[in-house]
Chimera marker file (.cmm) of the C-alpha trace (Angstrom):
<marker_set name="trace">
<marker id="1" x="98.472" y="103.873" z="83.664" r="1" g="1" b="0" radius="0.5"/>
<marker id="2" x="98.123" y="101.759" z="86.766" r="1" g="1" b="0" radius="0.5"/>
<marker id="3" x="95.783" y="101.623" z="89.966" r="1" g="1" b="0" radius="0.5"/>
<marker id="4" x="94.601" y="99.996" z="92.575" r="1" g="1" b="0" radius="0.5"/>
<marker id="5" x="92.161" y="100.749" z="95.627" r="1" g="1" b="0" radius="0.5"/>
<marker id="6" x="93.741" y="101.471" z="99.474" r="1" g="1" b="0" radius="0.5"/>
<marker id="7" x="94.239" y="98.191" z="99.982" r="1" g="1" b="0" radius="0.5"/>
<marker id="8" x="95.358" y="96.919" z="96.643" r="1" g="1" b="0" radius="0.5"/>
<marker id="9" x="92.989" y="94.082" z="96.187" r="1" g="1" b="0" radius="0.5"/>
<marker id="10" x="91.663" y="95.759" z="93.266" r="1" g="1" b="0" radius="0.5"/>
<marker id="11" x="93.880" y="96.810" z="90.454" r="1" g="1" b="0" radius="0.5"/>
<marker id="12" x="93.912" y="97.726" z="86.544" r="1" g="1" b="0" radius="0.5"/>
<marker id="13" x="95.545" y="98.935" z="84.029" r="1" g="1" b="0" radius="0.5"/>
<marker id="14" x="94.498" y="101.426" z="81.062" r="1" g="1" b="0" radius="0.5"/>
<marker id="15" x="96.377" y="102.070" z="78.210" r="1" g="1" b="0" radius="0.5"/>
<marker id="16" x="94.648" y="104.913" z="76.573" r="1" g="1" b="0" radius="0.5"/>
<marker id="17" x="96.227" y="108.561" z="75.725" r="1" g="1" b="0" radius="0.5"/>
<marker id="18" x="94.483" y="110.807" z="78.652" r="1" g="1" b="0" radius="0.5"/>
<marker id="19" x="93.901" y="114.827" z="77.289" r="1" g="1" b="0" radius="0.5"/>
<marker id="20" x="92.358" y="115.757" z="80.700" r="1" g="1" b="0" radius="0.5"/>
<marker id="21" x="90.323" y="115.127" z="83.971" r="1" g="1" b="0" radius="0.5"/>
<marker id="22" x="87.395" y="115.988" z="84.524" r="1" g="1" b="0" radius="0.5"/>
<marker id="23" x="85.859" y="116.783" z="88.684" r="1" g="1" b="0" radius="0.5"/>
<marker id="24" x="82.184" y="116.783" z="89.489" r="1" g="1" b="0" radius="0.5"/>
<marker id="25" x="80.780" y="118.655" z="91.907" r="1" g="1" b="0" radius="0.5"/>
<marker id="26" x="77.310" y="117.031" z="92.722" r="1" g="1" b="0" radius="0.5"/>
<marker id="27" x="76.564" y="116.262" z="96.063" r="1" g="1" b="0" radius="0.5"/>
<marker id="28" x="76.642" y="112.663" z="95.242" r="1" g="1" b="0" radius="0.5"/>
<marker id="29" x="80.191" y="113.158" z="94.133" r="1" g="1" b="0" radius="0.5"/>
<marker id="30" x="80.973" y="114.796" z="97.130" r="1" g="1" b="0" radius="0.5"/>
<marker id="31" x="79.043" y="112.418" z="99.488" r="1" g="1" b="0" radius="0.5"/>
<marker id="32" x="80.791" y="109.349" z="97.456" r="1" g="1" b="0" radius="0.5"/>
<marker id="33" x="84.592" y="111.223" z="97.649" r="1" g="1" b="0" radius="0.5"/>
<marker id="34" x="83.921" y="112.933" z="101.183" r="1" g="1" b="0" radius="0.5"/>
<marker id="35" x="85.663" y="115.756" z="99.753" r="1" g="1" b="0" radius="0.5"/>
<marker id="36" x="84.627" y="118.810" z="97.537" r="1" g="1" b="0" radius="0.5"/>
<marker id="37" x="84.412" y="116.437" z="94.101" r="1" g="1" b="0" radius="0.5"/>
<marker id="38" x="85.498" y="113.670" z="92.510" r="1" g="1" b="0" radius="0.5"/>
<marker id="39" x="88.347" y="113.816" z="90.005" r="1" g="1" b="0" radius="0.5"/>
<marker id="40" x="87.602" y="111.133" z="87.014" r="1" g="1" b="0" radius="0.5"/>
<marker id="41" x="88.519" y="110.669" z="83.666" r="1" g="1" b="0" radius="0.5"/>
<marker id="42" x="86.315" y="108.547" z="81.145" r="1" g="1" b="0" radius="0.5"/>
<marker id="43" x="88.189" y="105.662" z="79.132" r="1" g="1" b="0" radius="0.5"/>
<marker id="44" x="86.924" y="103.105" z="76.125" r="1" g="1" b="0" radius="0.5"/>
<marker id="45" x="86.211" y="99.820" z="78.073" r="1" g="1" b="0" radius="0.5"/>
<marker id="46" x="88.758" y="98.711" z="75.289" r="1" g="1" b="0" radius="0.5"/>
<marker id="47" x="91.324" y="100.015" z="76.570" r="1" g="1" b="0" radius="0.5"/>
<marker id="48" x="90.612" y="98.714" z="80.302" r="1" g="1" b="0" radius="0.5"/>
<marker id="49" x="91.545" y="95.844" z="82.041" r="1" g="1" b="0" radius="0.5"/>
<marker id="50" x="91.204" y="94.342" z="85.364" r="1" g="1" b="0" radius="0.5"/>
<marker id="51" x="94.391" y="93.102" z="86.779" r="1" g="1" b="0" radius="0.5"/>
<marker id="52" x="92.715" y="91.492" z="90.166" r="1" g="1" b="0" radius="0.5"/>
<marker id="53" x="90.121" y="91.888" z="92.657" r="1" g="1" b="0" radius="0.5"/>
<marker id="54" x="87.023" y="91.970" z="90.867" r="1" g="1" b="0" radius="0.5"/>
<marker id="55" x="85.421" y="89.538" z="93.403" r="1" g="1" b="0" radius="0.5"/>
<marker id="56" x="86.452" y="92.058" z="96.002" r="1" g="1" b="0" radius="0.5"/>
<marker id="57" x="84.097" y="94.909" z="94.215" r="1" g="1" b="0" radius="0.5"/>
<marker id="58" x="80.343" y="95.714" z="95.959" r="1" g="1" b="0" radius="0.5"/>
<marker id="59" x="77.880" y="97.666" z="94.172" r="1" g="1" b="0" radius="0.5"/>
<marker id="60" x="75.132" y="100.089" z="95.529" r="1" g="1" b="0" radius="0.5"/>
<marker id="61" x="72.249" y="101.871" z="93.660" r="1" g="1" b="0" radius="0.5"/>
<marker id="62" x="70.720" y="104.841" z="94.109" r="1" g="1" b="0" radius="0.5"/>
<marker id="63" x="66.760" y="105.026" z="93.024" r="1" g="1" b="0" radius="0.5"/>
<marker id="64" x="68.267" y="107.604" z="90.483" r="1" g="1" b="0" radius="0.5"/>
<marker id="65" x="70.207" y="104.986" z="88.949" r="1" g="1" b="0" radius="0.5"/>
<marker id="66" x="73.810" y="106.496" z="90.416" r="1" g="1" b="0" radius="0.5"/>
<marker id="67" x="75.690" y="103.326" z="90.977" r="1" g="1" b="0" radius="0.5"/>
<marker id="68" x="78.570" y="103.290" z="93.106" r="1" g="1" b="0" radius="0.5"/>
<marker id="69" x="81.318" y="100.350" z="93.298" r="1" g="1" b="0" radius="0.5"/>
<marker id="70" x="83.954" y="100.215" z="96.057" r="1" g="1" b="0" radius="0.5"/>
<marker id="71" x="86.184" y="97.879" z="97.085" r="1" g="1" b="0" radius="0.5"/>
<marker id="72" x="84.228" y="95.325" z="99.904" r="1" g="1" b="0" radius="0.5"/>
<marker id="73" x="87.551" y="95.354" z="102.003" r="1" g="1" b="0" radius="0.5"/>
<marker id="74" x="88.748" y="99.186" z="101.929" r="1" g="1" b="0" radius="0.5"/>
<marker id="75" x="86.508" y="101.182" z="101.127" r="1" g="1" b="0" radius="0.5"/>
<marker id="76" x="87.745" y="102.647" z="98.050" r="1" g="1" b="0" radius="0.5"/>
<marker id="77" x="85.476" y="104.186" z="94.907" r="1" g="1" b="0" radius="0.5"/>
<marker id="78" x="86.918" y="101.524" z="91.975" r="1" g="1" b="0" radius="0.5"/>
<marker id="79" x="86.221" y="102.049" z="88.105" r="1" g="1" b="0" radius="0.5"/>
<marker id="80" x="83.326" y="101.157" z="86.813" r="1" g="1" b="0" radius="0.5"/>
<marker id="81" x="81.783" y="100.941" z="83.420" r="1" g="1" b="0" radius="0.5"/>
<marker id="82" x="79.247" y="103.779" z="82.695" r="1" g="1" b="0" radius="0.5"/>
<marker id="83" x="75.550" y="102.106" z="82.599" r="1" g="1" b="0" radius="0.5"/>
<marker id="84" x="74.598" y="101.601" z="79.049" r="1" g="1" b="0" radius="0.5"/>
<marker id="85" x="77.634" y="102.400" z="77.367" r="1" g="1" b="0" radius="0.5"/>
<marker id="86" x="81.131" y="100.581" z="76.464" r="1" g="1" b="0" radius="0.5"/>
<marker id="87" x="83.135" y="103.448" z="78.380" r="1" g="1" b="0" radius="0.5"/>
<marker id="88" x="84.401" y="103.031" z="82.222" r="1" g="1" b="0" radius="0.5"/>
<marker id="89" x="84.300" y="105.646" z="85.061" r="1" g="1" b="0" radius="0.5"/>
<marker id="90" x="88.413" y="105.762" z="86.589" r="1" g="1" b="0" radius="0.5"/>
<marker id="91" x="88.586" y="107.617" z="90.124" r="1" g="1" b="0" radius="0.5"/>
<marker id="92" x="92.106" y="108.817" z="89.197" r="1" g="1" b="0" radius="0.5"/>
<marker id="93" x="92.709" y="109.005" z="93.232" r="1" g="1" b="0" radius="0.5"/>
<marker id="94" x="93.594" y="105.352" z="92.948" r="1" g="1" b="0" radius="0.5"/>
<marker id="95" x="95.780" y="106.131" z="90.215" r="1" g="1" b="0" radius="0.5"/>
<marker id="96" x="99.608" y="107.236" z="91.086" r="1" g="1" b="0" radius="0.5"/>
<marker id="97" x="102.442" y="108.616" z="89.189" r="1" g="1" b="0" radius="0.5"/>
<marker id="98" x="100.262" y="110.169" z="86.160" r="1" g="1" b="0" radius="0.5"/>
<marker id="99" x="100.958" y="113.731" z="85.206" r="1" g="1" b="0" radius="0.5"/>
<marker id="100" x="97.548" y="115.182" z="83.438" r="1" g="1" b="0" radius="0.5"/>
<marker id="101" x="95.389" y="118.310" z="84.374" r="1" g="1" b="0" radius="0.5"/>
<marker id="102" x="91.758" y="119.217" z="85.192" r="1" g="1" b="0" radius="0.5"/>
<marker id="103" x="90.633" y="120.773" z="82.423" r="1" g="1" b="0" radius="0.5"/>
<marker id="104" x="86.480" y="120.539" z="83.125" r="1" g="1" b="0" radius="0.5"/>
<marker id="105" x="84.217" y="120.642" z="86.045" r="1" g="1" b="0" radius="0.5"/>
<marker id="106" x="80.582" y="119.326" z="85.825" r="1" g="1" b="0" radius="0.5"/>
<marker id="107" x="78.019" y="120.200" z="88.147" r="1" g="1" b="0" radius="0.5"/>
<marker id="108" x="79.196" y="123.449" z="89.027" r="1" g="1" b="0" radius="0.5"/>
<marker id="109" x="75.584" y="124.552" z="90.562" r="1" g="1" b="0" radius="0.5"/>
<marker id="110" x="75.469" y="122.396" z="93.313" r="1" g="1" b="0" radius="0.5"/>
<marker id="111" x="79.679" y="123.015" z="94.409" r="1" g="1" b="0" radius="0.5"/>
<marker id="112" x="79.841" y="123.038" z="98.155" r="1" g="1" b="0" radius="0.5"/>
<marker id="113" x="79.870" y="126.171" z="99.847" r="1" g="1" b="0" radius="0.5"/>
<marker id="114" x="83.409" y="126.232" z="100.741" r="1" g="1" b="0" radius="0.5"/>
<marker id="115" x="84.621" y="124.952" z="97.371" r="1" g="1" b="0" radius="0.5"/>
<marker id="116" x="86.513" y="127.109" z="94.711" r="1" g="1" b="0" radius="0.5"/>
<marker id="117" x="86.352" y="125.978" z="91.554" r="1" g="1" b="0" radius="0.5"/>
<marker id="118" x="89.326" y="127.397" z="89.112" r="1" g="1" b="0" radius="0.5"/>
<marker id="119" x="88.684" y="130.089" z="86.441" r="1" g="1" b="0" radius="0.5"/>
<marker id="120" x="89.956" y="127.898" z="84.142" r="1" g="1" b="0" radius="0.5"/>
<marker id="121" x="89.233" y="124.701" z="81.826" r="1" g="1" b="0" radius="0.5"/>
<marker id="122" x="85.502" y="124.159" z="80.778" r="1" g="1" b="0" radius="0.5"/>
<marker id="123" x="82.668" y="124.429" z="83.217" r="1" g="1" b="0" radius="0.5"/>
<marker id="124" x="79.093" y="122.878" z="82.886" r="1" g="1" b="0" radius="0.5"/>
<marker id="125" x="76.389" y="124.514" z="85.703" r="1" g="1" b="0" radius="0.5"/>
<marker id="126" x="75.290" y="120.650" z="85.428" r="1" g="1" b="0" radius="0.5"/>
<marker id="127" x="75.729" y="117.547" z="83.851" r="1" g="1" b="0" radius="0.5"/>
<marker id="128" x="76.382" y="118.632" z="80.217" r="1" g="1" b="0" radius="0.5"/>
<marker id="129" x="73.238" y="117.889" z="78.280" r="1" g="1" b="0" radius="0.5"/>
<marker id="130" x="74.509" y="115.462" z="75.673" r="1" g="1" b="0" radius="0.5"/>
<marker id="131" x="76.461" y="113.278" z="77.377" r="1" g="1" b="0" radius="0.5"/>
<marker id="132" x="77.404" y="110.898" z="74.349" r="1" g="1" b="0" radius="0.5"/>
<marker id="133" x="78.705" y="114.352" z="72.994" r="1" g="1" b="0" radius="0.5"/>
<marker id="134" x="80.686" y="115.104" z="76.264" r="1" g="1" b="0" radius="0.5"/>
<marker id="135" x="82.194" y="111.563" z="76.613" r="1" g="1" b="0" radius="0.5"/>
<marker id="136" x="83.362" y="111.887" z="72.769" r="1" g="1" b="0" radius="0.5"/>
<marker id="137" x="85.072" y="115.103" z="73.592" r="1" g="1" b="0" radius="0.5"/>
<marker id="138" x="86.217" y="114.472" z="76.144" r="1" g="1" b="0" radius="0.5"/>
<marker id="139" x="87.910" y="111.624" z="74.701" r="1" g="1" b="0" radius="0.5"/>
<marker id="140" x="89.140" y="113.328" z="71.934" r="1" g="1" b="0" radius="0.5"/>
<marker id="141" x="90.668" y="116.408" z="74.170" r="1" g="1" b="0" radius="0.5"/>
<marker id="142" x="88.173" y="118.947" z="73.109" r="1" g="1" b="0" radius="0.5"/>
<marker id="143" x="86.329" y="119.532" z="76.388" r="1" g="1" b="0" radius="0.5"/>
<link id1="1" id2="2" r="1" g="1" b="0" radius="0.2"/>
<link id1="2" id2="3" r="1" g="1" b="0" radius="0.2"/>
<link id1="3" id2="4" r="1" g="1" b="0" radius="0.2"/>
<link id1="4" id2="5" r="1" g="1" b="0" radius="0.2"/>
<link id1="5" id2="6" r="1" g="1" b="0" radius="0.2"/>
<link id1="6" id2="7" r="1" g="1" b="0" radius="0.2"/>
<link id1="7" id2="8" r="1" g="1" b="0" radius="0.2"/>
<link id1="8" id2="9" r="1" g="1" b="0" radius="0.2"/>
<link id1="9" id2="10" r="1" g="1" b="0" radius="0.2"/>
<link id1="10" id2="11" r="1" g="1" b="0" radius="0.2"/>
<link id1="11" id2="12" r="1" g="1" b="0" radius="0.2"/>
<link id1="12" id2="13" r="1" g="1" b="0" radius="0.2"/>
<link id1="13" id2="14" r="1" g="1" b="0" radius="0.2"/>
<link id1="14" id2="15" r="1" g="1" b="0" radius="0.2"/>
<link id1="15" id2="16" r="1" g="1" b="0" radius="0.2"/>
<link id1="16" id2="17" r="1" g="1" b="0" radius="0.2"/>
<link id1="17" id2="18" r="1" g="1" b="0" radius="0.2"/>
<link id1="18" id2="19" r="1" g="1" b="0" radius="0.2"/>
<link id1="19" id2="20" r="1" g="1" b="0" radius="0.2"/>
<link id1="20" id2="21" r="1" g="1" b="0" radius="0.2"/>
<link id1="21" id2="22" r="1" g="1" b="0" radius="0.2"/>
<link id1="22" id2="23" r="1" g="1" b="0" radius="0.2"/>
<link id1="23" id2="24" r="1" g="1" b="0" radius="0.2"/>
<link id1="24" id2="25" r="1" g="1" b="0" radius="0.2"/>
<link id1="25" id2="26" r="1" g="1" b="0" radius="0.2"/>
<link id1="26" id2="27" r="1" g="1" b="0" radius="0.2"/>
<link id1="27" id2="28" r="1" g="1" b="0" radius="0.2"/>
<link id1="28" id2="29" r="1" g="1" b="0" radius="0.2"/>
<link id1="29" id2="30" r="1" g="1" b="0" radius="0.2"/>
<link id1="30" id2="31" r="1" g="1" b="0" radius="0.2"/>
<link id1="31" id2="32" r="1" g="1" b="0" radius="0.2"/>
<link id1="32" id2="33" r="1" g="1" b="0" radius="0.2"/>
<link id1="33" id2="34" r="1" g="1" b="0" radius="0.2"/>
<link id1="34" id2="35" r="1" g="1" b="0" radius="0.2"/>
<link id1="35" id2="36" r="1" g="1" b="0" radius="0.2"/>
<link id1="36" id2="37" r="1" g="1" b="0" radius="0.2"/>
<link id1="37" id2="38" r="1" g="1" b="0" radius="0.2"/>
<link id1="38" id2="39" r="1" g="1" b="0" radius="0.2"/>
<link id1="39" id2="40" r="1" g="1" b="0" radius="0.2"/>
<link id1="40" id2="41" r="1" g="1" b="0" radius="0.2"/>
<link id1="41" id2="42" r="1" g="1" b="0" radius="0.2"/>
<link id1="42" id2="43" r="1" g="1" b="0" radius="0.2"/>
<link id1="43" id2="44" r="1" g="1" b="0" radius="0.2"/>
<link id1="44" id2="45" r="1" g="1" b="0" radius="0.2"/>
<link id1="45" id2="46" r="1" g="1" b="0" radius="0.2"/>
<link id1="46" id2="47" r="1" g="1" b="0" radius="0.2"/>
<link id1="47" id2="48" r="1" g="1" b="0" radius="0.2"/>
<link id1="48" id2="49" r="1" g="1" b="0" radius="0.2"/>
<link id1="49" id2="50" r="1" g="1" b="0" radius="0.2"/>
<link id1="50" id2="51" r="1" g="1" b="0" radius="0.2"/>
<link id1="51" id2="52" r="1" g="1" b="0" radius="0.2"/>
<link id1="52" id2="53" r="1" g="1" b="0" radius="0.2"/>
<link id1="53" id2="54" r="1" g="1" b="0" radius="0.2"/>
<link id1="54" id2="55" r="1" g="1" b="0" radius="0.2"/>
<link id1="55" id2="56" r="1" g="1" b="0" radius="0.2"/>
<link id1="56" id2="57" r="1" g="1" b="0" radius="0.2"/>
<link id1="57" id2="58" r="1" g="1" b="0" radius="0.2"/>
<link id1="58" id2="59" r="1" g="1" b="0" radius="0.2"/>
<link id1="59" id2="60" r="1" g="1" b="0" radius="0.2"/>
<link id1="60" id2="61" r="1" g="1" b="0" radius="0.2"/>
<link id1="61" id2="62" r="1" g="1" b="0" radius="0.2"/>
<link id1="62" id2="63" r="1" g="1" b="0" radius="0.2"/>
<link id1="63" id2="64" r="1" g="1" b="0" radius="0.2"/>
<link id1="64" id2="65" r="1" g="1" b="0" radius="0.2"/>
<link id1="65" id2="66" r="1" g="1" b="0" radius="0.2"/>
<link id1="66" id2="67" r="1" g="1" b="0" radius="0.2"/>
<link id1="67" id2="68" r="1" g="1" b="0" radius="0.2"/>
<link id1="68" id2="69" r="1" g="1" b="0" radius="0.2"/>
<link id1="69" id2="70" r="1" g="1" b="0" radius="0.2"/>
<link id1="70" id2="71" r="1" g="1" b="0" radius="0.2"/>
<link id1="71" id2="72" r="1" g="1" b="0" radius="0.2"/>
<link id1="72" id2="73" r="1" g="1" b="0" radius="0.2"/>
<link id1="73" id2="74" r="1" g="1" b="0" radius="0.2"/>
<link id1="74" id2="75" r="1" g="1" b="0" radius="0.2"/>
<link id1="75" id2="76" r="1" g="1" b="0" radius="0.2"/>
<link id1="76" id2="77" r="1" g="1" b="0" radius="0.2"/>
<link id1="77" id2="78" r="1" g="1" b="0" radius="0.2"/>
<link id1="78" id2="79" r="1" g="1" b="0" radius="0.2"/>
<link id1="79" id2="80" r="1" g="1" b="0" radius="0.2"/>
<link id1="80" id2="81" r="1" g="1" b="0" radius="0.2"/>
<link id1="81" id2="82" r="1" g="1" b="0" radius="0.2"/>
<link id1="82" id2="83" r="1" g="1" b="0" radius="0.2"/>
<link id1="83" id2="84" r="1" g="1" b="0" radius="0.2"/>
<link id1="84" id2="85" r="1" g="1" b="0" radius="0.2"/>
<link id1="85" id2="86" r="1" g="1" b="0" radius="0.2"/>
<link id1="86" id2="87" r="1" g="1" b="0" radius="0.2"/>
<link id1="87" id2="88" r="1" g="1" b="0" radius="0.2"/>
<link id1="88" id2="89" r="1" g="1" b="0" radius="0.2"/>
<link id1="89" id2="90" r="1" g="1" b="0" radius="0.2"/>
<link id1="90" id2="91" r="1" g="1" b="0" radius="0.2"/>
<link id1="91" id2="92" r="1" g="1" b="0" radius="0.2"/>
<link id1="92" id2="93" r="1" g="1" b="0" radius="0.2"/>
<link id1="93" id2="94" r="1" g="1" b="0" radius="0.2"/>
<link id1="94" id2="95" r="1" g="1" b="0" radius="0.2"/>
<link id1="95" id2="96" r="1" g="1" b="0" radius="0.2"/>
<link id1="96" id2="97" r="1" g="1" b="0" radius="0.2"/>
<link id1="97" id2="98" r="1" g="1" b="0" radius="0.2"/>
<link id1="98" id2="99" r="1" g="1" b="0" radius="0.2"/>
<link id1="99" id2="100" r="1" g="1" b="0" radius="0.2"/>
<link id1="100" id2="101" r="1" g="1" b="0" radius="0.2"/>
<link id1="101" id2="102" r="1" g="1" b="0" radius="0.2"/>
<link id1="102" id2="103" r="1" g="1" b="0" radius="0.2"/>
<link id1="103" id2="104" r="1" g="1" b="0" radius="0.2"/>
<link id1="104" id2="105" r="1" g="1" b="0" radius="0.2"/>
<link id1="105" id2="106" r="1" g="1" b="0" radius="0.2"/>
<link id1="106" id2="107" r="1" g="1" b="0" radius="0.2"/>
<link id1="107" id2="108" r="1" g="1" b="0" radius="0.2"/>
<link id1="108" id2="109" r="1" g="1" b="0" radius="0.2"/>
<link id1="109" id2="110" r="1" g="1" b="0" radius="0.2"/>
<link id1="110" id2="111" r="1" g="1" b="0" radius="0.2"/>
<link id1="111" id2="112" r="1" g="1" b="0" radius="0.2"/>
<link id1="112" id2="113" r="1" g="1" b="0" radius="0.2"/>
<link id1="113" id2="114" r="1" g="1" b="0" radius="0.2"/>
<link id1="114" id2="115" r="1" g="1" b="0" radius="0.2"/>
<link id1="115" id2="116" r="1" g="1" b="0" radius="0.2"/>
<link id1="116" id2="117" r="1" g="1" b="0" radius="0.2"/>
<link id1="117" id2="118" r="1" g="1" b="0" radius="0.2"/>
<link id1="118" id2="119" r="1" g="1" b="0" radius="0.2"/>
<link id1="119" id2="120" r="1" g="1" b="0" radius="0.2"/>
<link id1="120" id2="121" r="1" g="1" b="0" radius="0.2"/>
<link id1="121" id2="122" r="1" g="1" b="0" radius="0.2"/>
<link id1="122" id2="123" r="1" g="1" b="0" radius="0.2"/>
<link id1="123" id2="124" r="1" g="1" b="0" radius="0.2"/>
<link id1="124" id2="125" r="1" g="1" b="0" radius="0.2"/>
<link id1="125" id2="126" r="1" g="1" b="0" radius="0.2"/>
<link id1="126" id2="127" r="1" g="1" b="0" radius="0.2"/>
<link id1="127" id2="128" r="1" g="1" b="0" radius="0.2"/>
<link id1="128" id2="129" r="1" g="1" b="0" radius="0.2"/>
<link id1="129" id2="130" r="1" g="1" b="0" radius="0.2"/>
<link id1="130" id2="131" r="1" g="1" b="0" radius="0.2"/>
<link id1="131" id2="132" r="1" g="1" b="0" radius="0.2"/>
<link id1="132" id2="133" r="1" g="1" b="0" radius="0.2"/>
<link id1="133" id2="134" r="1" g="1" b="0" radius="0.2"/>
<link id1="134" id2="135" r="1" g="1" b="0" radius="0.2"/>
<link id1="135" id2="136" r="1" g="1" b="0" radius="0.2"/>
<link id1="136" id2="137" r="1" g="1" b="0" radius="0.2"/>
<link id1="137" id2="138" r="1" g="1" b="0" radius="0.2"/>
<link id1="138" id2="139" r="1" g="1" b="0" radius="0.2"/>
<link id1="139" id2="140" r="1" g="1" b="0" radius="0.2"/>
<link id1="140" id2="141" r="1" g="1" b="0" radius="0.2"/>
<link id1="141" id2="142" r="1" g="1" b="0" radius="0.2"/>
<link id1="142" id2="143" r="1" g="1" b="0" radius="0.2"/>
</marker_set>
């Protein structure tokens, strides 16, 4: 699978076999996607690569530790690989042409207002507990 940010100055590729999505509904996610989530899917940093742009990526830091990187030119989230593990975060808005389904939502709890959140897939009230556990299923299509 491809992507690349608004402007395309950032771009990658990932060639690993994608079970699902996942969308969190945090208000950080929502602050960070201006919308009522973000959609994501977690990857092995072996299976990522950057294509170009990576001297167009800024960084910010929350206290908290939630890091956000966006391209310094448009705007856009870009990947970015999880703190302290050999995974990478994918915004699969920058990705186009992929056919794959949301099958869990994180963060349920704190879901805007005027968000509806489907019936169906998995569904964690917050971040799920073990997250080693929840990036290993998810991986492996069980969550």
């Amino acid at each position: 699978m491809n992507g690349s940010c608004n402007c395309s100055a950032v771009s990658f590729v990932v060639n690993a076999k994608i079970n699902g999505l996942y969308q969190c509904h945090c208000k950080l996610c929502q602050k960070q996607s201006g919308s009522t989530s973000n959609t994501a899917v977690i990857v092995p940093s072996s299976t990522f690569t950057w294509v170009s742009g990576q001297d167009s990526i800024s960084r910010w830091e929350k206290d908290s530790g939630f890091t956000s990187h966006f391209c310094k030119i448009c705007g856009c989230p870009v990947p970015n690989k999880l703190k302290g593990t050999d995974f990478y975060w994918i915004p699969m808005g920058l990705v186009s042409n992929f056919e794959v389904s949301v099958t869990t939502h994180i963060c349920c709890h704190s879901k805007a207002s005027w968000d509806v959140i489907p019936k169906t897939g998995e569904h964690f009230e917050g971040m799920p507990e073990d997250l080693d556990s929840f990036i290993s299923g998810f991986q492996n299509g069980e969550v």
